[in-house]
DOROTOR-120282 format. One record per residue (C-alpha): residue number from 1; residue in three letters; z, y, x. Coordinates in steps of 0.2 Angstrom, whole numbers. Example, Ala and Ser with C-alpha at 12.3 -4.5 7.8 and 13.67 -1.06 7.14 Angstrom:
<atoms>
1, Ala, 39, -22, 62
2, Ser, 36, -5, 68
</atoms>
This chain:
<atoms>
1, Unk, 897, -308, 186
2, Unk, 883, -314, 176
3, Unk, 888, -322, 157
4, Unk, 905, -313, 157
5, Unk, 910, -300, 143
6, Unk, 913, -282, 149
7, Unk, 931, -277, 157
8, Unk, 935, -297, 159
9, Unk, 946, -302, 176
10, Unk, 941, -319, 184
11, Unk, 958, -326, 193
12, Unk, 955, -327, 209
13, Unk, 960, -342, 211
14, Unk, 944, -349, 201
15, Unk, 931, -340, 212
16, Unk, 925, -351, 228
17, Unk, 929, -343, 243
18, Unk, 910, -345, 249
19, Unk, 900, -339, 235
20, Unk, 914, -329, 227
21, Unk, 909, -338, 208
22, Unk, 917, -347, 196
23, Unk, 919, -364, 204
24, Unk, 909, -378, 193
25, Unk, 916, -391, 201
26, Unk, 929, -388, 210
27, Unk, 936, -400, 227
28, Unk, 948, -397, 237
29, Unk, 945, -402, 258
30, Unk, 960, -410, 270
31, Unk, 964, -392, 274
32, Unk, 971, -391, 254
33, Unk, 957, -376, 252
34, Unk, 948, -378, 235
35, Unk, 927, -374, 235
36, Unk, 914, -377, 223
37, Unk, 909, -394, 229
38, Unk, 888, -388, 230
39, Unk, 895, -374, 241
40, Unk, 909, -383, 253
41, Unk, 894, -399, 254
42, Unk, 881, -387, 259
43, Unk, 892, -378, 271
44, Unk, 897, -396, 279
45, Unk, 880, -407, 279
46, Unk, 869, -398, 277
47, Unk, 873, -384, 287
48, Unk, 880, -395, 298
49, Unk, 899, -385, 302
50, Unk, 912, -397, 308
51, Unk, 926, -384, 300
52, Unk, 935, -379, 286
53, Unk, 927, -361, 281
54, Unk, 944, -354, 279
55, Unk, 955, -361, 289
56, Unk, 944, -367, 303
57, Unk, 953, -383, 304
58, Unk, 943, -397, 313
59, Unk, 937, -409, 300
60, Unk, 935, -428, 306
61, Unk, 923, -440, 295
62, Unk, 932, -445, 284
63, Unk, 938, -428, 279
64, Unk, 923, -421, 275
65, Unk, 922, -431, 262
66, Unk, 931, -418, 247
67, Unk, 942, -423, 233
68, Unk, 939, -418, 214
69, Unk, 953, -405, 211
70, Unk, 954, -411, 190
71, Unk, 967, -399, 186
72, Unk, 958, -383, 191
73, Unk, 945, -389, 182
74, Unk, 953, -391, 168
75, Unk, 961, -374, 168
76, Unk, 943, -366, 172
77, Unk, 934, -372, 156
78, Unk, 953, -367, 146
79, Unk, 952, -348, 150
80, Unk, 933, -350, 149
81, Unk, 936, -355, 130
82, Unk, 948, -342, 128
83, Unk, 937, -327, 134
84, Unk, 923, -333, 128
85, Unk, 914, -338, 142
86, Unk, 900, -353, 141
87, Unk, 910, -367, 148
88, Unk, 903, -376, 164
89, Unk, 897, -395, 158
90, Unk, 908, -408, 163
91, Unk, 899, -412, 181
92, Unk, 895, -432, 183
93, Unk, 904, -443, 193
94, Unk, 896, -445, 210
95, Unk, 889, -463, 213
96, Unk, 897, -477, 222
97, Unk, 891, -491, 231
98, Unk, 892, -504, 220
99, Unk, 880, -497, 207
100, Unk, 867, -493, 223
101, Unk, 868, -512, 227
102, Unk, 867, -515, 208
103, Unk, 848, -507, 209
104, Unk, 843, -511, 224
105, Unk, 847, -530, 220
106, Unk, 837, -527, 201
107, Unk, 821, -520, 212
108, Unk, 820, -535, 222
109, Unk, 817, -545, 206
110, Unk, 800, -542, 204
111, Unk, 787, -527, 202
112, Unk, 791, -519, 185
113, Unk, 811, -517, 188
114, Unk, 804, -511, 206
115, Unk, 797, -496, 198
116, Unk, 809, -492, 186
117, Unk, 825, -495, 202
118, Unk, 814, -485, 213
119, Unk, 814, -471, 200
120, Unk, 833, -471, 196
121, Unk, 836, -471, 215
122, Unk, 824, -457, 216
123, Unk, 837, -446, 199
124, Unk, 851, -452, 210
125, Unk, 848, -446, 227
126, Unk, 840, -430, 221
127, Unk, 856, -427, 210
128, Unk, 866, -421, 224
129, Unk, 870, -424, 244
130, Unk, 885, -434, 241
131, Unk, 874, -445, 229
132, Unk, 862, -445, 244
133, Unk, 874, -449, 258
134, Unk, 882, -463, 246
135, Unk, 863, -471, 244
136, Unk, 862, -469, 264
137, Unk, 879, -478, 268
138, Unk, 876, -492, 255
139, Unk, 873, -508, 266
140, Unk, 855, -515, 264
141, Unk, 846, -497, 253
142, Unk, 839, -490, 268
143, Unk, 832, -507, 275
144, Unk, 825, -510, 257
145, Unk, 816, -495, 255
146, Unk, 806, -497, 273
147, Unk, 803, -514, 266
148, Unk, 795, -507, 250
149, Unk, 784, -494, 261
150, Unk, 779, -509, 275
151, Unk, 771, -522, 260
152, Unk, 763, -508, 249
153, Unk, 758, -497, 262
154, Unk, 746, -514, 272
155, Unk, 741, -517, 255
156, Unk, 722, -508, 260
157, Unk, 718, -511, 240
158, Unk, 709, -493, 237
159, Unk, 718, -481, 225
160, Unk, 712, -468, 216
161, Unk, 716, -450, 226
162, Unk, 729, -440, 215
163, Unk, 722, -426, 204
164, Unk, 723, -408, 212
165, Unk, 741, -405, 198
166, Unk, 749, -417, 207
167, Unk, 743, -412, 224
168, Unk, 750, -395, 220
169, Unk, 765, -399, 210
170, Unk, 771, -415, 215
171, Unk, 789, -413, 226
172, Unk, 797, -424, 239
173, Unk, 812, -429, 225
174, Unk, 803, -428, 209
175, Unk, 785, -438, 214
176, Unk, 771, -439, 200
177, Unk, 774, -452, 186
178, Unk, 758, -463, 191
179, Unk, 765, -463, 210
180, Unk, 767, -481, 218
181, Unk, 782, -490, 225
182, Unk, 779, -483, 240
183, Unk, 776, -465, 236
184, Unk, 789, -468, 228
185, Unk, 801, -477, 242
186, Unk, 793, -463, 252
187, Unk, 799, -449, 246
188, Unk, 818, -454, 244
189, Unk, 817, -460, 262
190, Unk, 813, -442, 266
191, Unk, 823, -433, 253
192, Unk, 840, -444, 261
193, Unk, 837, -435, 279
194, Unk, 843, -451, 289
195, Unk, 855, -448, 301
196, Unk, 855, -452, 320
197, Unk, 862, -468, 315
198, Unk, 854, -473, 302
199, Unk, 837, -473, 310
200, Unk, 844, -480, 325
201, Unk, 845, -495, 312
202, Unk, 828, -493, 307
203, Unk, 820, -496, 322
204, Unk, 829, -508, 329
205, Unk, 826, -519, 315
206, Unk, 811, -525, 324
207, Unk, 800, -521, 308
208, Unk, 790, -510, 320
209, Unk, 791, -494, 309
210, Unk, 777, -485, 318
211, Unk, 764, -495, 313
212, Unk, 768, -492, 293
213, Unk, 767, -475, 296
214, Unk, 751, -480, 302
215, Unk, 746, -486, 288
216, Unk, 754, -474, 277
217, Unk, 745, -460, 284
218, Unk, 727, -469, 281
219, Unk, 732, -472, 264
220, Unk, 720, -460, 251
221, Unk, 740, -451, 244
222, Unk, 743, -433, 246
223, Unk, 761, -438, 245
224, Unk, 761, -453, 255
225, Unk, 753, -445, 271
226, Unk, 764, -429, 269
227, Unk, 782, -440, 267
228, Unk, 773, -450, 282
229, Unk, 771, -440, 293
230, Unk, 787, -427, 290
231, Unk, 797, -446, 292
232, Unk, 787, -450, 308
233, Unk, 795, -433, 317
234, Unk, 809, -440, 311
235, Unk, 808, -457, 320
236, Unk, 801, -451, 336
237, Unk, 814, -438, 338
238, Unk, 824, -453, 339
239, Unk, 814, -466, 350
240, Unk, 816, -471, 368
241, Unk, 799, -465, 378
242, Unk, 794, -485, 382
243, Unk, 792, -486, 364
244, Unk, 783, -471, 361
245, Unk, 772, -474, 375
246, Unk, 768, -490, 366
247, Unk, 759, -481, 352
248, Unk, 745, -490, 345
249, Unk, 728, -481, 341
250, Unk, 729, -483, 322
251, Unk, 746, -473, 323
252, Unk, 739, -458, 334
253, Unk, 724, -458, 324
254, Unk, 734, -455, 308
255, Unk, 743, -440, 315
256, Unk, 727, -432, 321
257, Unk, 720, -433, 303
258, Unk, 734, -423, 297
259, Unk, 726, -409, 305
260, Unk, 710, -413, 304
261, Unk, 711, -414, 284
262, Unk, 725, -400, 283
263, Unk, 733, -408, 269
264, Unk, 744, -390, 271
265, Unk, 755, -380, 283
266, Unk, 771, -389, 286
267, Unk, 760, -405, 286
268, Unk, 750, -400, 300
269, Unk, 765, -390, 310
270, Unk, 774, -406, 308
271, Unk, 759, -417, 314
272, Unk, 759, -405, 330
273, Unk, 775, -409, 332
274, Unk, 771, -428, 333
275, Unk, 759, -426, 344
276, Unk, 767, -414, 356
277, Unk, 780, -429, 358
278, Unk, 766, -443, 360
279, Unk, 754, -434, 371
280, Unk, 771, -433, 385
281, Unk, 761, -447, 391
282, Unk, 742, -451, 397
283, Unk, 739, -467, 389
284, Unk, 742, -459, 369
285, Unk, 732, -442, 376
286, Unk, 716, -454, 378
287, Unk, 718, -462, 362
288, Unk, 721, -444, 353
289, Unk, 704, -438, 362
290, Unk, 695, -453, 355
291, Unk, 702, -449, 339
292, Unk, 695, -430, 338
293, Unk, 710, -422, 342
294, Unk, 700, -408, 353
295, Unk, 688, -405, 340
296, Unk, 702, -403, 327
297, Unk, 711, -394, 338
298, Unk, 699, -380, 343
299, Unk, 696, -378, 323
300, Unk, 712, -375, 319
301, Unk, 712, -363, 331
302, Unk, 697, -354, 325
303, Unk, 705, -354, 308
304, Unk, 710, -335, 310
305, Unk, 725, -341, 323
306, Unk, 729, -357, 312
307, Unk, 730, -348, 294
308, Unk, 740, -334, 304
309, Unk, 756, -347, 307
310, Unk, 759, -340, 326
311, Unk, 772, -355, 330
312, Unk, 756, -368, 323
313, Unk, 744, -359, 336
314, Unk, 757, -361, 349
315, Unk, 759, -380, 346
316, Unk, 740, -382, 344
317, Unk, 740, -374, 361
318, Unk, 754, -386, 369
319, Unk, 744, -400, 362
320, Unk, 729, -394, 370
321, Unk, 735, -393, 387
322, Unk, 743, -411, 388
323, Unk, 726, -418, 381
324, Unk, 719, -408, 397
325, Unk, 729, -418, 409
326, Unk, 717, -433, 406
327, Unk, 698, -431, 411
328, Unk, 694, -438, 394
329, Unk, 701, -421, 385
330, Unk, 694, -409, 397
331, Unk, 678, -417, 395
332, Unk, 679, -414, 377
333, Unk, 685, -393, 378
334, Unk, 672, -391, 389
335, Unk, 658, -398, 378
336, Unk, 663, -390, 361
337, Unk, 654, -375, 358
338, Unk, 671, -363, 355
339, Unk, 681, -375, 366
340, Unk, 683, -364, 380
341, Unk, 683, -348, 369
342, Unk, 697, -352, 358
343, Unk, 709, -356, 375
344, Unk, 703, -339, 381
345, Unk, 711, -328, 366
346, Unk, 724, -339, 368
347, Unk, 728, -334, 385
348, Unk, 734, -318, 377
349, Unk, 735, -318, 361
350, Unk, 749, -331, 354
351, Unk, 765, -330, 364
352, Unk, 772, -331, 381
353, Unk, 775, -350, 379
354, Unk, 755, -352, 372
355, Unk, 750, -341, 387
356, Unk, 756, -353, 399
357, Unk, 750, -368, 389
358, Unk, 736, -361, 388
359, Unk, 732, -355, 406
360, Unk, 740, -373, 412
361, Unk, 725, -382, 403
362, Unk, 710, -369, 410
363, Unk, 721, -371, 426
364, Unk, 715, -392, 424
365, Unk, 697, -387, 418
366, Unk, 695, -377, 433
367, Unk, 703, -389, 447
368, Unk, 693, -405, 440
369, Unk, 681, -401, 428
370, Unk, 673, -385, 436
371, Unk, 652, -388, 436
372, Unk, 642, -373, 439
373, Unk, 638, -371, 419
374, Unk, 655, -373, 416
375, Unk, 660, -359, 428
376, Unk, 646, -348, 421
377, Unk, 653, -351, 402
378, Unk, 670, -347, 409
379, Unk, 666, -329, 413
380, Unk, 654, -327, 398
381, Unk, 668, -331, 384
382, Unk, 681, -320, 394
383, Unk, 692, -332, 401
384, Unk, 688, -322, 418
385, Unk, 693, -306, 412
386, Unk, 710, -313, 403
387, Unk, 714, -320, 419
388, Unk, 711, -305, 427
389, Unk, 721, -296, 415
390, Unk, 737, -307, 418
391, Unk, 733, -304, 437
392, Unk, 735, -284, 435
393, Unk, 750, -284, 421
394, Unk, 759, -301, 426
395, Unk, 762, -300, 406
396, Unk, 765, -316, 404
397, Unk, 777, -322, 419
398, Unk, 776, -326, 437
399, Unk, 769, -345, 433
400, Unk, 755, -341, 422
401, Unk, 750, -325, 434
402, Unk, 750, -337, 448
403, Unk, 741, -351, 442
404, Unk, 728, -336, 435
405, Unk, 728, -328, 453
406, Unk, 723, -347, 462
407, Unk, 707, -350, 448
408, Unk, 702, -333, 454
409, Unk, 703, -339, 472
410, Unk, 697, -355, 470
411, Unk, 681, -348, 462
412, Unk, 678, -329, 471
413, Unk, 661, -336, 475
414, Unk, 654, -338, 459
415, Unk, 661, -323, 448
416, Unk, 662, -310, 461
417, Unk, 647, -302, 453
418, Unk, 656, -301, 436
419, Unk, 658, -282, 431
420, Unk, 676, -288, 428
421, Unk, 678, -287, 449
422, Unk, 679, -271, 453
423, Unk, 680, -265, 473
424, Unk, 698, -267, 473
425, Unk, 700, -286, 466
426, Unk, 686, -293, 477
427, Unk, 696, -290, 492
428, Unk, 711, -301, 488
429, Unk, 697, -317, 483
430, Unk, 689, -317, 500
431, Unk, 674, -332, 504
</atoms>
């Protein structure tokens, strides 16, 4: 192992039995096994196992929880002095609740302890998951931190936009010194990964938590919009669909801009997400048409398949097709100049799941939308021949090859004198 002299024998007993190292801090679970606490926490939250690794005994709640085994942490840091072995620093006691209502209960007394509680909330959560699930559980944090983002994100006072270091460098758990409450608030809301529960809470404080992200996600910060919007998949994951049918303009409108700015990757993978959930429904496909969804759509598409992400071109795609169950969003493919094109290489060049997305929505086009010059454009960008080609090689599924094979029928009359027909395939299409 890495630090140990030559020819020494670790005890077995001091090596966790997941990452078979020197236990740092050791705790021992209900089951009486002893991990390193970072090892036996990731295995259990965030992994999310319900088990002891070793002895696969079922854990409840409130076994999950481990204990601090003192004693074998005592005899570790002995023989580490012995063999000369850099001893483990004494690990910090894991916070409690009463400290978390101590600073949540100092923020609410006005702006300048606000920022300096925000901030020791921040150290504390980012210390260590049973920090963060303490912070979580404590009654009141979670509610005042969605407080501090709803009063600082309406407050439409302009900011100055963060310079490109702290674009770059700046994480969800350690923000930029010059952020503001809510970045701030922001980012440990994030960084604590709310349970079902927990936001279950949230939303049903009647606070209406949509529209802050909202206006979180016009706000000018980086760091704002990106905790926004990974929160807001969050949030609707959890929501009924009469609330997210409810969706104001403002809020869809956010989420397009995520894309149409790509702030980055996951931002714009995330906000795909988002509106794959929202557009489920006509009434938030209109108002994401209205907001340039189409256009941002198609340009993310031409962006060499979406910056070569495959899973963000699928989405794309996904979202593309529920905006072309509304007249609006057809309208809107149809008349941008690559619109049409971009959902042609689509039809085979993504994945089986974009491959049906995509030959769903020129399935719309061609039912409702098909004018002559629409038709013509149609065969002249090659949406003909992939259909054609899905016909022949049934690549894709039986679905996709048969909502293909009815386009074909529907309009034999108009491209029959393509070179794609050849003698053989115009006698299925008869007039």
């Amino acid at each position: 192992m890495e630090g140990l002299p030559a020819q020494v024998e670790v005890p077995s007993y001091f090596l966790c039995p997941i990452s078979m190292e020197i236990m740092r801090d050791p705790v021992t679970l209900s089951s009486g096994i002893t991990y390193d606490r970072e090892s036996i926490e990731r295995w259990v939250f965030t992994d999310g196992h319900g088990e002891c690794p070793m002895t696969k005994q079922q854990l409840g709640a409130a076994d999950r929880e481990p204990t601090p085994n003192h004693t074998l942490r005592r005899l570790i840091q002995g023989w580490c002095a012995v063999h000369a072995v850099e001893r483990f620093p004494t690990p910090r006691a894991p916070i409690d609740a009463a400290r978390v209502e101590t600073i949540v209960d100092a923020a609410r007394r006005g702006h300048d302890l606000l920022v300096a509680s925000l901030r020791e909330l921040a150290d504390i959560v980012a210390e260590s998951d049973c920090n963060r699930r303490c912070v979580e559980s404590t009654p009141g944090a979670v509610a005042f931190l969605v407080s501090v983002v709803k009063k600082h994100a309406a407050d439409d006072t302009p900011k100055p936009l963060e310079s490109q270091e702290d674009q770059m460098f700046g994480s969800v758990v350690d923000p930029p010194k010059a952020s503001s409450p809510e970045d701030v608030a922001l980012s440990i809301l994030y960084s604590l990964r709310l349970s079902e529960g927990s936001w279950k809470r949230v939303l049903e404080r009647g606070d209406n938590f949509l529209d802050t992200m909202a206006s979180v996600l016009r706000r000018p910060s980086y760091l704002s919009r990106t905790h926004g919007i990974q929160l807001l998949k969050a949030a609707v994951s959890e929501m009924p669909p009469a609330q997210l049918t409810s969706a104001s303009a403002e809020l869809v409108e956010g989420v397009v801009s995520v894309v149409t700015d790509k702030l980055s990757g996951k931002a714009v993978k995330i906000a795909l997400q988002v509106l794959c959930r929202l557009c489920l429904w006509g009434r938030n496909r209109v108002k994401a048409v209205e907001a340039g969804a189409v256009g941002a759509l198609v340009e993310l598409l031409l962006d060499e398949c979406c910056g070569g992400s495959k899973r963000a071109s699928e989405l794309a795609i996904v979202v593309m097709d529920h905006l072309c169950g509304c007249a609006e969003g057809r309208l809107e493919l149809v008349a941008h100049p690559a619109g049409l094109a971009v959902m042609a290489r689509a039809v085979t060049r993504v994945s089986a799941a974009g491959t049906e997305s995509a030959v769903r929505a020129l399935h719309a086009v061609a039912r409702h939308s098909a004018t002559p010059t629409v038709l013509q454009e149609m065969l002249a960008v090659g949406v003909v021949g992939r259909l054609l080609f899905l016909v022949q090689t049934g690549a894709a599924g039986d679905r996709p090859r048969e909502r293909a094979r009815e386009m074909l029928k529907m309009h034999a009359r108009v491209w029959r004198g393509s070179p794609c027909f050849t003698p053989q395939l115009n006698a299925p299409y008869p007039s």
